[in-house]
N, C-alpha and C positions, 0 to 999 in steps of 0.2 A: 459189529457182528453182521450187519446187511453186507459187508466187503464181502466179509468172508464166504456166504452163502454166495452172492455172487458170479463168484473166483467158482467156488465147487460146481455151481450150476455152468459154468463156463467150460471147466476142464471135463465134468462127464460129457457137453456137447460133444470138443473134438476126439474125446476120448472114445466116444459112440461111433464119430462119422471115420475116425482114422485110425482104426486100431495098431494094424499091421505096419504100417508108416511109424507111428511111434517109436514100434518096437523095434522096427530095422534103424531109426536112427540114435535110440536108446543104443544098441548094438554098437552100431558107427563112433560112438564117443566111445565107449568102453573096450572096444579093440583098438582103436586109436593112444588113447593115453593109457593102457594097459601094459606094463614089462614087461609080456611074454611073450617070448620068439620061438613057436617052435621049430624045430629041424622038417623039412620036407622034402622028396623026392624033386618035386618042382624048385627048389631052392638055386639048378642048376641053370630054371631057362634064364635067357635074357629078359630082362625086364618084368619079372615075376610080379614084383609089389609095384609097378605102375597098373598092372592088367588086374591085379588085385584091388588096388584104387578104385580103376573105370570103373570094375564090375560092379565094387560094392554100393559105390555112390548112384554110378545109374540105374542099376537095381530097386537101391532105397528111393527113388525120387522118381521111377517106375509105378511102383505102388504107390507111391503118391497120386500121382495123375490117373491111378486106375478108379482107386478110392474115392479122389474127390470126381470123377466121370460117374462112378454108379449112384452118390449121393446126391448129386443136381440134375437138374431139368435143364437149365439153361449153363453151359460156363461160362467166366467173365474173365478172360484172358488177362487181362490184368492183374486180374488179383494172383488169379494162375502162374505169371510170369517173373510176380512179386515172392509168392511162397513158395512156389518149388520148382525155381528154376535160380534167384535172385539170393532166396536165402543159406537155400544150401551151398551154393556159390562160395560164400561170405564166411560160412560157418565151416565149412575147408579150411578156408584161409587163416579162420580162428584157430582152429584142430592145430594146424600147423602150426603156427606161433607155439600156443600153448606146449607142445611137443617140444619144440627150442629150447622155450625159457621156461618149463617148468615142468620140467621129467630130466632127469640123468640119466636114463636108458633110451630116448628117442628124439627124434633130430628133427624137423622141419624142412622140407625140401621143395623145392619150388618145381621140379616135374613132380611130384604128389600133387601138389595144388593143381598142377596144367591137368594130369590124368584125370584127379577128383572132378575140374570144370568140364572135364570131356565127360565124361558119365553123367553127366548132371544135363548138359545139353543135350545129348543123344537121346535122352530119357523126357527132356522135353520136346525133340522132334518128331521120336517116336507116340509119344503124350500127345502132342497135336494132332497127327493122323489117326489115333483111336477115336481122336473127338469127331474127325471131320469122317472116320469110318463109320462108324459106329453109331446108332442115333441115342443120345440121352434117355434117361427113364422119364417115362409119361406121372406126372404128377396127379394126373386125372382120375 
């Protein structure tokens, strides 16, 4: 029973410091492994669903490093470089598979994964100069 409390006392933390972050990558898996294509006007540019990748991953990993900037005083690049730079990385990589071997309507593609890491990294370059912009919240 102390797990459990916990676990809850755990997940209201990030759930408090990252809201927005969650829900863009609650999003990211559910448009990901979701059957539905719709028809679009943009359907015609080139490279539509790589620029749709970039956006949505550097996007989601955008808020990430905005969220966790307004929530700390100090950042610790590390841990920074580990969560939302490293993992979401990784969890493309997963998306994709999962898309392969297990949907009959979507395919796993390795420029998805290249675009996904572009967004992801962009969003951590852009991440690091809010930090070194910007000065942290005074705890004080």
């Amino acid at each position: 029973m102390k797990n459990m409390q916990q676990f809850g006392t755990f997940l209201k933390h990030y759930i408090r410091k990252y809201p927005f972050s969650i829900l863009c990558f609650v999003c990211v898996w559910v448009l990901s492994l979701t059957p539905f294509f719709p028809e679009t006007p943009l359907d015609d540019v080139a490279f539509i669903d790589k620029w749709t990748h970039l956006v949505m991953y550097g996007g989601s990993c955008l808020v990430l490093w905005i969220e966790y900037h307004r929530s700390h005083s100090k950042p610790n690049y590390r841990r920074l470089m580990l969560w939302a730079w490293l993992m979401p990385s990784l969890m493309s990589g997963l998306l994709e598979l999962l898309q392969t071997y297990c949907t009959s309507t979507r395919s796993g593609e390795w420029l998805d994964f290249l675009a996904n890491t572009t967004g992801v990294t962009l969003a951590a370059i852009i991440g690091l100069c809010l930090h070194r912009a910007i000065p942290c919240r005074d705890d004080g």
